[in-house]
MDAnalysis code that builds the backbone (N, CA, C; Angstrom):
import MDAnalysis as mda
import numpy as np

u = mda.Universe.empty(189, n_residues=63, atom_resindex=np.repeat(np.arange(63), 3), trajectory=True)
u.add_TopologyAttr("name", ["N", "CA", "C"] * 63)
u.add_TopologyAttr("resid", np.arange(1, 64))
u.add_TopologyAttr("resname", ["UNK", "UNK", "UNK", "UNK", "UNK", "UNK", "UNK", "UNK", "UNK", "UNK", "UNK", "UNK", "UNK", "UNK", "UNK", "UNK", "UNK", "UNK", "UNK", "UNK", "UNK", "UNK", "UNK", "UNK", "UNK", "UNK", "UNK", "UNK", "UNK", "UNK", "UNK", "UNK", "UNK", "UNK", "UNK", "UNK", "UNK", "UNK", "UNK", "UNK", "UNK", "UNK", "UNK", "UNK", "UNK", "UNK", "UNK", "UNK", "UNK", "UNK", "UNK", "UNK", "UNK", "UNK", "UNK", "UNK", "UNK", "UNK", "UNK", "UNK", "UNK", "UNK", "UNK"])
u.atoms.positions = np.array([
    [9.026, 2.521, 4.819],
    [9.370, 1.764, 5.991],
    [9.948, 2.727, 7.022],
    [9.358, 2.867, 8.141],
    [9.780, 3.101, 9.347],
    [10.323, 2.702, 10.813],
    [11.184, 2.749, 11.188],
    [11.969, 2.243, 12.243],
    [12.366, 3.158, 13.431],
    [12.097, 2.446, 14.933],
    [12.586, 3.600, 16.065],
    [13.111, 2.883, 17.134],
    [14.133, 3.589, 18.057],
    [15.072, 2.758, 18.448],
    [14.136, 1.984, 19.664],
    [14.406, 0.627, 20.215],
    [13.888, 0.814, 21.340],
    [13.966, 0.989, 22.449],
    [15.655, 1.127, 22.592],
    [16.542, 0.681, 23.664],
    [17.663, 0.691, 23.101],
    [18.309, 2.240, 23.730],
    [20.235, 2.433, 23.529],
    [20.671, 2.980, 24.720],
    [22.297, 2.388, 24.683],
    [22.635, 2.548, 25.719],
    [22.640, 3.821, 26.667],
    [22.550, 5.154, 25.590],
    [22.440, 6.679, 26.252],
    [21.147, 6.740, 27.130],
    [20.560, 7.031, 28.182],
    [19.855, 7.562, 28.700],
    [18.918, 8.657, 27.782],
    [17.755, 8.634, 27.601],
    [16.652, 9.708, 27.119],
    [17.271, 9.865, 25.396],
    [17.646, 9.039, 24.737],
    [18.193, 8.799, 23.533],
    [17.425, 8.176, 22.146],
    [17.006, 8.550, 21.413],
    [15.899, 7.779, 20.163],
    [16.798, 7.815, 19.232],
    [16.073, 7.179, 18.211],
    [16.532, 7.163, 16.894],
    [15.495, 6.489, 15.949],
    [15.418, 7.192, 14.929],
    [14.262, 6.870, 13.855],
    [15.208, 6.711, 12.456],
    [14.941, 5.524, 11.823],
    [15.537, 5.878, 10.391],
    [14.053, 5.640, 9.460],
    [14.040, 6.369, 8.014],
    [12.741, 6.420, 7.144],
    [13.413, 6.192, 5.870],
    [12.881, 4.967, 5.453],
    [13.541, 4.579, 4.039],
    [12.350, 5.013, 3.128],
    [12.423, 5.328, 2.151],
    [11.226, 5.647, 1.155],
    [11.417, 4.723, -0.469],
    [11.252, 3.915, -1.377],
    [11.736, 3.614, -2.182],
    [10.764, 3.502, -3.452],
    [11.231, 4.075, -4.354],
    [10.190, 4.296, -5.779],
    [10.638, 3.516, -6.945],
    [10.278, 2.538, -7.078],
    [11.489, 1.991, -8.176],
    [12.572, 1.580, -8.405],
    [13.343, 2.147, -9.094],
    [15.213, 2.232, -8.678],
    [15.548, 2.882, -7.630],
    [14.846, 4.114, -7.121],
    [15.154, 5.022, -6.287],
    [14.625, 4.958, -4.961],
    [15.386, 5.438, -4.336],
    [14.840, 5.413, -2.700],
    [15.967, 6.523, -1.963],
    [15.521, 6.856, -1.025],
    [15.657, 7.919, -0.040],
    [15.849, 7.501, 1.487],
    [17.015, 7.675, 2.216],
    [16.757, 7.425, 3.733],
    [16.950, 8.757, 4.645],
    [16.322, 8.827, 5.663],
    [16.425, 9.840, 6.678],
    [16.764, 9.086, 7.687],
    [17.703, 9.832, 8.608],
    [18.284, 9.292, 9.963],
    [18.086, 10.131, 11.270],
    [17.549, 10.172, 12.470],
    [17.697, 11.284, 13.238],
    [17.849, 10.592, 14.465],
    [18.402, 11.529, 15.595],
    [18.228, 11.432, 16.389],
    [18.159, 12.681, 17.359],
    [17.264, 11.866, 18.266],
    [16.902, 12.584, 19.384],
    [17.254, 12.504, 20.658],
    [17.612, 13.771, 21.711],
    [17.919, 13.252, 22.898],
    [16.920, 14.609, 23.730],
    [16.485, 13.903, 24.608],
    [15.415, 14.028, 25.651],
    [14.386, 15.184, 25.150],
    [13.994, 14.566, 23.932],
    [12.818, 15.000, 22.476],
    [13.240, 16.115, 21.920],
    [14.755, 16.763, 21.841],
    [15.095, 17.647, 21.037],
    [15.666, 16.779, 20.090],
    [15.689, 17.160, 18.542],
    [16.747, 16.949, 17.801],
    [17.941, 17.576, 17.674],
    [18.593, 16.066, 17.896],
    [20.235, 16.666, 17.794],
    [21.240, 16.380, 16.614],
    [20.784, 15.300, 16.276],
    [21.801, 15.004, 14.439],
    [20.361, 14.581, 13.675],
    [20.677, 15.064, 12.712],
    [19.781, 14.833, 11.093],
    [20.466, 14.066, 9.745],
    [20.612, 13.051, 9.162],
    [21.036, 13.026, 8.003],
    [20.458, 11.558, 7.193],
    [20.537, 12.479, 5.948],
    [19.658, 11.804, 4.538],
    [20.482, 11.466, 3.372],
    [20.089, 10.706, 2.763],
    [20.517, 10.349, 1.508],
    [19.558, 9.351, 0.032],
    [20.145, 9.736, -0.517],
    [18.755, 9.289, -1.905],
    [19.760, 8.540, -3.130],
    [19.567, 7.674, -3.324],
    [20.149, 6.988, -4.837],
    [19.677, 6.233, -5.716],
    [19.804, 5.977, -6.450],
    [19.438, 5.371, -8.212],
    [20.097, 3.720, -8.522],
    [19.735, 3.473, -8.489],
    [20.159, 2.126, -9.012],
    [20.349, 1.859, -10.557],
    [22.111, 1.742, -10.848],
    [21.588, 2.072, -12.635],
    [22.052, 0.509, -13.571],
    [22.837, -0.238, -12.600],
    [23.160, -1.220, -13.169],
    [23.503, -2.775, -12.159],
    [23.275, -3.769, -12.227],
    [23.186, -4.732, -11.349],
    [24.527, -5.114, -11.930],
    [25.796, -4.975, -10.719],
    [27.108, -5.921, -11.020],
    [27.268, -7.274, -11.116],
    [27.801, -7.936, -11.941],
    [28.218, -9.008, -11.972],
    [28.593, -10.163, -10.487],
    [27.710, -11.267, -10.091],
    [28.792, -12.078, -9.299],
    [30.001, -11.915, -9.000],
    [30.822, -12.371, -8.300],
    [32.155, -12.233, -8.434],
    [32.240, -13.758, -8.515],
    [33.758, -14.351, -9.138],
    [34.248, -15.626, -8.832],
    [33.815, -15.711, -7.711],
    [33.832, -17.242, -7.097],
    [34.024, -17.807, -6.004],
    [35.557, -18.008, -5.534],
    [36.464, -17.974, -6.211],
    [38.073, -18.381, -5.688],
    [38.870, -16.374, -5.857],
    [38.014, -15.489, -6.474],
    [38.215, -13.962, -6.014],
    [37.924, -13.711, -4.866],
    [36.232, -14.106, -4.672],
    [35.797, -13.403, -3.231],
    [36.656, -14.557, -2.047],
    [37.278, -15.712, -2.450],
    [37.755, -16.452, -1.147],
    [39.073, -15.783, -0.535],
    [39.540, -15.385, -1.663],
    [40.911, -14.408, -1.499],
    [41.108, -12.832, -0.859],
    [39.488, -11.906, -0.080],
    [39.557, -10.881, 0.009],
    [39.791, -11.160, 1.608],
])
């Protein structure tokens, strides 16, 4: 899945994020661009190893 900005408030400003997902695993990339240089880059990748429990309903009313 791919995504790009279409409209932010900076002048000559993009942004693309790229999710990739294999299974448990998946990968995102983040960038942005200003007036078609890149100026910030950042990624991250994780595993999915266990599905948590619900919480109560009268725990989560209390956060």
């Amino acid at each position: 899945m791919e995504s790009k900005s279409a409209r932010l408030s900076e002048e000559d400003a993009q942004t693309r994020m790229r999710k990739t997902t294999r299974g448990k695993s998946f990968k995102v990339t983040f960038e942005i661009k200003k007036g078609g240089a890149l100026v910030a880059s950042a990624g991250d990748e994780a595993t999915w190893i266990l599905r948590l429990a619900p919480e109560a309903p009268e725990k989560a009313a209390r956060k």
